[in-house]
PDBQT receptor file of N, H, CA, C and O in Angstrom, charges set to zero:
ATOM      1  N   UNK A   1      -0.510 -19.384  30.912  1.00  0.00    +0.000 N 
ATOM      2  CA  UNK A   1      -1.704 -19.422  30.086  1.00  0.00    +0.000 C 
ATOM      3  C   UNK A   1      -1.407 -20.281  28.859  1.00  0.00    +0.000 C 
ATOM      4  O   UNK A   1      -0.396 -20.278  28.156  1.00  0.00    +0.000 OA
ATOM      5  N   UNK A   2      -2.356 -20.912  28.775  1.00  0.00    +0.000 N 
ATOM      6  H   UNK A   2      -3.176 -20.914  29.347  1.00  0.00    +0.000 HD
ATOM      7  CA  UNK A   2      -1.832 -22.178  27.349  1.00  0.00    +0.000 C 
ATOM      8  C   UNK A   2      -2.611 -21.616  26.123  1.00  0.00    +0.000 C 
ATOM      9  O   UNK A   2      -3.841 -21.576  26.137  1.00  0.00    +0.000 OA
ATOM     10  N   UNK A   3      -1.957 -21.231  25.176  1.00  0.00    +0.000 N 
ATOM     11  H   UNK A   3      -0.957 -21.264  25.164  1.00  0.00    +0.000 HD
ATOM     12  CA  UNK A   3      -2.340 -20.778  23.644  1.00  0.00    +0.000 C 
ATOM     13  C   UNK A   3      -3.606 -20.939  23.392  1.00  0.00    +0.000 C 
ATOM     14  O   UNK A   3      -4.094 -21.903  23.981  1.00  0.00    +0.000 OA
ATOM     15  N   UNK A   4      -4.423 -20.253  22.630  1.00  0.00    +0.000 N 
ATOM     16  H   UNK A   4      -4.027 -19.469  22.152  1.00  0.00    +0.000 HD
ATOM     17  CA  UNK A   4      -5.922 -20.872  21.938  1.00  0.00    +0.000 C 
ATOM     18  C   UNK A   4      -6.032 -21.629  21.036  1.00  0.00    +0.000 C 
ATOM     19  O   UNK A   4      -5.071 -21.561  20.270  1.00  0.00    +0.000 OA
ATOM     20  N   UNK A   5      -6.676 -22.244  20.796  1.00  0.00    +0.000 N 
ATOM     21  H   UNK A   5      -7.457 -22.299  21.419  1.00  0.00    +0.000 HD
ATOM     22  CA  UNK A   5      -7.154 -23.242  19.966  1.00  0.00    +0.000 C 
ATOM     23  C   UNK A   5      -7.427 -22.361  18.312  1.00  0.00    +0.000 C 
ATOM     24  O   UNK A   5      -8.004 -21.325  17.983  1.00  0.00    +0.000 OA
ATOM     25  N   UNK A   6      -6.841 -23.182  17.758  1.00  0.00    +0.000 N 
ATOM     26  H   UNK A   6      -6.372 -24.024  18.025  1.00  0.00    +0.000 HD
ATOM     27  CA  UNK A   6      -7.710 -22.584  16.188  1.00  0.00    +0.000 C 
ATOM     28  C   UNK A   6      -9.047 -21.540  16.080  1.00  0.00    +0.000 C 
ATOM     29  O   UNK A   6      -9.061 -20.342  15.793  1.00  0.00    +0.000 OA
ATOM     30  N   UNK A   7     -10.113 -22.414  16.404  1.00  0.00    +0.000 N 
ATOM     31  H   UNK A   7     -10.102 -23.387  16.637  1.00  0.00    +0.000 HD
ATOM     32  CA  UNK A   7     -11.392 -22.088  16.794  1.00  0.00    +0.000 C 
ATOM     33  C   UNK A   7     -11.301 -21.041  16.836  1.00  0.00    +0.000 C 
ATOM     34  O   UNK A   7     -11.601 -20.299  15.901  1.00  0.00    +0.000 OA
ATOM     35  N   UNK A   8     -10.626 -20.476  18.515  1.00  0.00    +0.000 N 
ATOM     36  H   UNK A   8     -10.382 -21.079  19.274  1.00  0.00    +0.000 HD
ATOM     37  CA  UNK A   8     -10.958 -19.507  19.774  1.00  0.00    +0.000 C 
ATOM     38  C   UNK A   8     -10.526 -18.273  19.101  1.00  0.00    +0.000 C 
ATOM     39  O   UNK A   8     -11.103 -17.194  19.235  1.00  0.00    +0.000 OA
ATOM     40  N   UNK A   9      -9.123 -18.548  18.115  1.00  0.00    +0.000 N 
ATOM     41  H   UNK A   9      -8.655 -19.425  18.006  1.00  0.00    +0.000 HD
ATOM     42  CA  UNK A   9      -8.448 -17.685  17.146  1.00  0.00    +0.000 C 
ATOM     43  C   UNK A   9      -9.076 -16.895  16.726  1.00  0.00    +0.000 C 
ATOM     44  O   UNK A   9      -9.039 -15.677  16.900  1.00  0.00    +0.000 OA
ATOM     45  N   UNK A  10     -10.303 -18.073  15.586  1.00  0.00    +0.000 N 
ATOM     46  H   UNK A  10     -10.333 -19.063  15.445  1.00  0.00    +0.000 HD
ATOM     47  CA  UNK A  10     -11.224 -17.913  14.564  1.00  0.00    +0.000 C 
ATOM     48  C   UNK A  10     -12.395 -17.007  15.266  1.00  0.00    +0.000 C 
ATOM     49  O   UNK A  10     -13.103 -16.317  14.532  1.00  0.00    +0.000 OA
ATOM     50  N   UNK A  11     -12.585 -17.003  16.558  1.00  0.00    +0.000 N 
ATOM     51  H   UNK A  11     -12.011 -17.563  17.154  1.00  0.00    +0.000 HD
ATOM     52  CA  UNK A  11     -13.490 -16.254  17.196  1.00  0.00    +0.000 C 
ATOM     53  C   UNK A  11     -13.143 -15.007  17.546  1.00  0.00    +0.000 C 
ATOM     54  O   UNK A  11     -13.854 -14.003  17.551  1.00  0.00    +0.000 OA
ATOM     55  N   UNK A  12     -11.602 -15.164  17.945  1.00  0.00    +0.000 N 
ATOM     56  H   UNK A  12     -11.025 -15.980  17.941  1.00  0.00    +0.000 HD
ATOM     57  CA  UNK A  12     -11.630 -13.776  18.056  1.00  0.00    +0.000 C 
ATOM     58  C   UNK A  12     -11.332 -12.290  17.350  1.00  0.00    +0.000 C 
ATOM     59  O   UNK A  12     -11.382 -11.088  17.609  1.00  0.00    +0.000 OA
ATOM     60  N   UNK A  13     -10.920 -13.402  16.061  1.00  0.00    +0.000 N 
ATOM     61  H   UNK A  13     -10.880 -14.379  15.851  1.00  0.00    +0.000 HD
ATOM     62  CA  UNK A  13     -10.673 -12.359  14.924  1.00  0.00    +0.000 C 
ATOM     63  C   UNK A  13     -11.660 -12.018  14.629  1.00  0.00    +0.000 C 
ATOM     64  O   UNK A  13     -11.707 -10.839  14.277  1.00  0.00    +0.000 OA
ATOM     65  N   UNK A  14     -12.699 -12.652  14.607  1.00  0.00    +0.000 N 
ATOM     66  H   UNK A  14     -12.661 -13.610  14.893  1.00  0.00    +0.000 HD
ATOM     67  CA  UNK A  14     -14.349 -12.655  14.001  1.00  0.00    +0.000 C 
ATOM     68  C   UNK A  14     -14.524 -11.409  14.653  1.00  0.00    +0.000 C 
ATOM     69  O   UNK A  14     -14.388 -10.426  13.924  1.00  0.00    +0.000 OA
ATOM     70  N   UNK A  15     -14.879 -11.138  16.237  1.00  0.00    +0.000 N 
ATOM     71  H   UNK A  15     -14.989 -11.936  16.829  1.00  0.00    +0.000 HD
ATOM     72  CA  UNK A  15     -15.332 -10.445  16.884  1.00  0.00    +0.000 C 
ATOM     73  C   UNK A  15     -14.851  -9.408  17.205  1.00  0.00    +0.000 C 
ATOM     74  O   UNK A  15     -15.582  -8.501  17.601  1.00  0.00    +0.000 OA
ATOM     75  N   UNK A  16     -13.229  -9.228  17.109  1.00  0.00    +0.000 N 
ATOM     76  H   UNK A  16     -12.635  -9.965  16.787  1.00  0.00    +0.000 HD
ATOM     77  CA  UNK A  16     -12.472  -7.811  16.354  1.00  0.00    +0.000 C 
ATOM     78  C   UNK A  16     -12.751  -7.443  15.423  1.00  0.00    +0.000 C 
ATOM     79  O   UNK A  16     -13.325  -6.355  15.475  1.00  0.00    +0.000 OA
ATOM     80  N   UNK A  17     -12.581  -7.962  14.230  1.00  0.00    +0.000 N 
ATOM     81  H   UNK A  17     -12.115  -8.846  14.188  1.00  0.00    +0.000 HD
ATOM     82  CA  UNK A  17     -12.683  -7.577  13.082  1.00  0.00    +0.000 C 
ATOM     83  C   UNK A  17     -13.988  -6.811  13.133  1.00  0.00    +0.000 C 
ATOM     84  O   UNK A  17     -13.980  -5.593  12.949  1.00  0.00    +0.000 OA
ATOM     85  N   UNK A  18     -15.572  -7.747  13.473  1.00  0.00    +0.000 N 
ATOM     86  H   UNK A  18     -15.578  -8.735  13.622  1.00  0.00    +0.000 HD
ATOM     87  CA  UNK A  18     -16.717  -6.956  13.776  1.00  0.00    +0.000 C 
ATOM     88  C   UNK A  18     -16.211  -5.268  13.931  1.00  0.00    +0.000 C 
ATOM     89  O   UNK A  18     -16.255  -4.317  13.150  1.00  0.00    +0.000 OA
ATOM     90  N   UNK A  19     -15.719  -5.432  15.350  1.00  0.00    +0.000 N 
ATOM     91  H   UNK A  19     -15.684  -6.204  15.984  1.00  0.00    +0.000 HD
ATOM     92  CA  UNK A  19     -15.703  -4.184  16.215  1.00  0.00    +0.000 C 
ATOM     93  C   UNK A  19     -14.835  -3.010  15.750  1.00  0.00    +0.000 C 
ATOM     94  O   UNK A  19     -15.023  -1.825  16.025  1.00  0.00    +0.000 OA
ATOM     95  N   UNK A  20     -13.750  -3.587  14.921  1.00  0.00    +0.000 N 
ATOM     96  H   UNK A  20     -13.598  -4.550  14.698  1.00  0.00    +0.000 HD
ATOM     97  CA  UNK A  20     -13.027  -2.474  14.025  1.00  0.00    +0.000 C 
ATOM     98  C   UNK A  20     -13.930  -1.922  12.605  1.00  0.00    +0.000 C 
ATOM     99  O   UNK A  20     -13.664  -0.886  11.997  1.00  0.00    +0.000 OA
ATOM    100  N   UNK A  21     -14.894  -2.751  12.303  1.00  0.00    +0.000 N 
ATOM    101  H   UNK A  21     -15.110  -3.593  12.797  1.00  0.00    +0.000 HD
ATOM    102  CA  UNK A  21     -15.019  -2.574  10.487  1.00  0.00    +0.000 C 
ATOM    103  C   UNK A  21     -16.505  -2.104  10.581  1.00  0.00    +0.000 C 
ATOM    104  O   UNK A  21     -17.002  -1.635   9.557  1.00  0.00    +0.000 OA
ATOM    105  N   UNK A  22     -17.503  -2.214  12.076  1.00  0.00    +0.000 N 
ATOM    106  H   UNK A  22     -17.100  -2.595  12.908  1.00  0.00    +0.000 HD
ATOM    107  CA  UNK A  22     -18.473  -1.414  12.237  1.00  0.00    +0.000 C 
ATOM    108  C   UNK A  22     -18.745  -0.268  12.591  1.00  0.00    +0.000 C 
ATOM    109  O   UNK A  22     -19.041  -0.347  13.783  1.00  0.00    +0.000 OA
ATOM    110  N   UNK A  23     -18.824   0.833  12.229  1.00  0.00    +0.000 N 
ATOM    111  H   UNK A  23     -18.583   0.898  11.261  1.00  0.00    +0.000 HD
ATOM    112  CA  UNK A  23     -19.392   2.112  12.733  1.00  0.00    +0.000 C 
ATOM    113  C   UNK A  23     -20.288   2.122  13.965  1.00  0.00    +0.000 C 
ATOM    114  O   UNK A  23     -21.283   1.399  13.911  1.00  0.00    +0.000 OA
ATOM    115  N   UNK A  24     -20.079   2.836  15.066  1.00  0.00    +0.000 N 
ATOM    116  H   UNK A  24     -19.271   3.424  15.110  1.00  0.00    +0.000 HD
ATOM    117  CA  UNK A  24     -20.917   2.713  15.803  1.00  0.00    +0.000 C 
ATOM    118  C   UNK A  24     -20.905   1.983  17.109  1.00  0.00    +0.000 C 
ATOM    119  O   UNK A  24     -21.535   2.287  18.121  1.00  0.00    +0.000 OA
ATOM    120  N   UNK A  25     -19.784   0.591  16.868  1.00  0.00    +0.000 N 
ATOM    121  H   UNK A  25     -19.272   0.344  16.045  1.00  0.00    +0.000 HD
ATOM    122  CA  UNK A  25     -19.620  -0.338  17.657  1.00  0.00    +0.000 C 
ATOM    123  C   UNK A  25     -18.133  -0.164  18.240  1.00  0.00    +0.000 C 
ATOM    124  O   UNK A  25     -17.138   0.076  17.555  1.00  0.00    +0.000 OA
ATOM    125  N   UNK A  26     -18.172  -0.338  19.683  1.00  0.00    +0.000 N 
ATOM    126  H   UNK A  26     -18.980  -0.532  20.239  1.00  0.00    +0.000 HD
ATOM    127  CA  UNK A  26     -16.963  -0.045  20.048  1.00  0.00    +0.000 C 
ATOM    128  C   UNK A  26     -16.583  -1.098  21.381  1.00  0.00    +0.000 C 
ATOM    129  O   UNK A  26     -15.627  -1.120  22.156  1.00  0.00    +0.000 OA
ATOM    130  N   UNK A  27     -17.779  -1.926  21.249  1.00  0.00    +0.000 N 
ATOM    131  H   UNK A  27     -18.556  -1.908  20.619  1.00  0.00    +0.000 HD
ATOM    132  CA  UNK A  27     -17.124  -3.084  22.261  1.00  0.00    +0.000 C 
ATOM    133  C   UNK A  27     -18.343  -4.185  22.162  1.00  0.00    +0.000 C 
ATOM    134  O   UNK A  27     -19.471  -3.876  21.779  1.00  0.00    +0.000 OA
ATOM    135  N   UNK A  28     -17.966  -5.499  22.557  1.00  0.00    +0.000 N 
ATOM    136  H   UNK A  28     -17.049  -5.750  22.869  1.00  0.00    +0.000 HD
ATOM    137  CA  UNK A  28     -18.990  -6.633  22.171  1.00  0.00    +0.000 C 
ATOM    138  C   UNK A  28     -18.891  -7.459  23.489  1.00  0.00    +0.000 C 
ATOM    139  O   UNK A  28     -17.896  -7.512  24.212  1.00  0.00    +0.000 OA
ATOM    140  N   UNK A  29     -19.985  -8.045  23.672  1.00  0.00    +0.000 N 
ATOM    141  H   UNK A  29     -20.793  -8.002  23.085  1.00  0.00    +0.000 HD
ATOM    142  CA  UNK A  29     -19.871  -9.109  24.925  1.00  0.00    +0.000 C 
ATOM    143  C   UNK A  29     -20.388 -10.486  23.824  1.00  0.00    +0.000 C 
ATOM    144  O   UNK A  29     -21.187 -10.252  22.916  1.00  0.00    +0.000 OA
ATOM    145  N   UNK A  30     -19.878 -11.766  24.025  1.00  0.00    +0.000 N 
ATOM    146  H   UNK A  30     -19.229 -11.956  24.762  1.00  0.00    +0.000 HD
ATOM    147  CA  UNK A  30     -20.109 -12.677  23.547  1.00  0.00    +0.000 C 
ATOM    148  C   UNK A  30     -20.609 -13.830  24.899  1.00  0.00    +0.000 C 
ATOM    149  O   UNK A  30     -19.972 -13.944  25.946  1.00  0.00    +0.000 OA
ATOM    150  N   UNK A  31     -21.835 -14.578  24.574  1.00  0.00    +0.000 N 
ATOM    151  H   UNK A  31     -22.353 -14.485  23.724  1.00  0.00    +0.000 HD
ATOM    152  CA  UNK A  31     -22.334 -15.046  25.601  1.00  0.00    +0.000 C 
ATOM    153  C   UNK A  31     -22.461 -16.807  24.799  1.00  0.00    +0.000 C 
ATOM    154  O   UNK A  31     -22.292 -16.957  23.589  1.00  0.00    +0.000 OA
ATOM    155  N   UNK A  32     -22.710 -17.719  25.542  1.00  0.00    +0.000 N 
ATOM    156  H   UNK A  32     -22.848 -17.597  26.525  1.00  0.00    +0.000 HD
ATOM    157  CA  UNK A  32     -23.117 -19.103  25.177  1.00  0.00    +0.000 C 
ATOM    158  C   UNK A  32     -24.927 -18.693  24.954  1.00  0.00    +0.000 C 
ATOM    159  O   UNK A  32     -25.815 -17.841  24.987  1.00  0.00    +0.000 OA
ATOM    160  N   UNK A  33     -24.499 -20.203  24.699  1.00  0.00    +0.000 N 
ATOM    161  H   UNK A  33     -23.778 -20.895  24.672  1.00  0.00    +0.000 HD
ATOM    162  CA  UNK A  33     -26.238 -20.876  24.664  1.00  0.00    +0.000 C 
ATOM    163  C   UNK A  33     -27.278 -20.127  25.877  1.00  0.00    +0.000 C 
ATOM    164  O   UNK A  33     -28.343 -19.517  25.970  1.00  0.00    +0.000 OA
ATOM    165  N   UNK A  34     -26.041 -20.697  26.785  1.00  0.00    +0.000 N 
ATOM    166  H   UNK A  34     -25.176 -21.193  26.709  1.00  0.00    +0.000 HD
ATOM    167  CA  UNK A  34     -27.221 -20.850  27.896  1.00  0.00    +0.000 C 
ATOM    168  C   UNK A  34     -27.023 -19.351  28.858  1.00  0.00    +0.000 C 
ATOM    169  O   UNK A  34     -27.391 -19.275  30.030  1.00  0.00    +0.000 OA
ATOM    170  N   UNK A  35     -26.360 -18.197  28.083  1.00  0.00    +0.000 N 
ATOM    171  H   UNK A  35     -26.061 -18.259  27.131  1.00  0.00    +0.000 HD
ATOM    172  CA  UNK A  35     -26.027 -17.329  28.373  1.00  0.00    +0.000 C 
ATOM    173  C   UNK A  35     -24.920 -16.569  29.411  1.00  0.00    +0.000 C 
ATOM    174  O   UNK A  35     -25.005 -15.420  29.846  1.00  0.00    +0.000 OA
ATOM    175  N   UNK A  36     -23.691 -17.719  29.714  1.00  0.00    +0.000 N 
ATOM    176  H   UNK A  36     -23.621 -18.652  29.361  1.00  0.00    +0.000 HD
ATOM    177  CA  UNK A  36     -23.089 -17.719  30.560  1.00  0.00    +0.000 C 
ATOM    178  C   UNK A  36     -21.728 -16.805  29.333  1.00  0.00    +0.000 C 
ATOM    179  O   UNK A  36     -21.515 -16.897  28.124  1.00  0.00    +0.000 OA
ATOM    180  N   UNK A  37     -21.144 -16.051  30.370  1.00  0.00    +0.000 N 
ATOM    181  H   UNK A  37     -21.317 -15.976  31.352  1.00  0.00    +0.000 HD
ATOM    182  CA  UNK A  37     -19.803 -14.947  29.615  1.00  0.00    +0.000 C 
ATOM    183  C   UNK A  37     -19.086 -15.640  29.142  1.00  0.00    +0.000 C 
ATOM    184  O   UNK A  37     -18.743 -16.553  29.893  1.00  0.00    +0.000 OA
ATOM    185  N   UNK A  38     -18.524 -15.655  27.877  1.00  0.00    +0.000 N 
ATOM    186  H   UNK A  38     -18.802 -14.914  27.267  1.00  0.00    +0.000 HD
ATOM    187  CA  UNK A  38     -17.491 -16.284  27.258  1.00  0.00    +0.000 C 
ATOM    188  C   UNK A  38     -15.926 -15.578  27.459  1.00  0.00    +0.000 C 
ATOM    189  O   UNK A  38     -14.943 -16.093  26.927  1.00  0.00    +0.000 OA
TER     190      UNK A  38
């Protein structure tokens, strides 16, 4: 598996961080534009 990109990093801290620091929330699906699974 080849490392993530900065970005992908930046995304996934984003979307942890969300899921740790919200009440209530205990898992996230992240989708594109055109609604395909990220």
């Amino acid at each position: 598996m080849s490392p993530m990109s900065q970005a992908a990093q930046n995304l996934n801290w984003l979307i942890t961080s969300f899921v740790e620091n919200t009440p209530g929330v205990s898992h996230t699906v992240v989708v594109s534009a055109d609604g395909l699974l990220l």
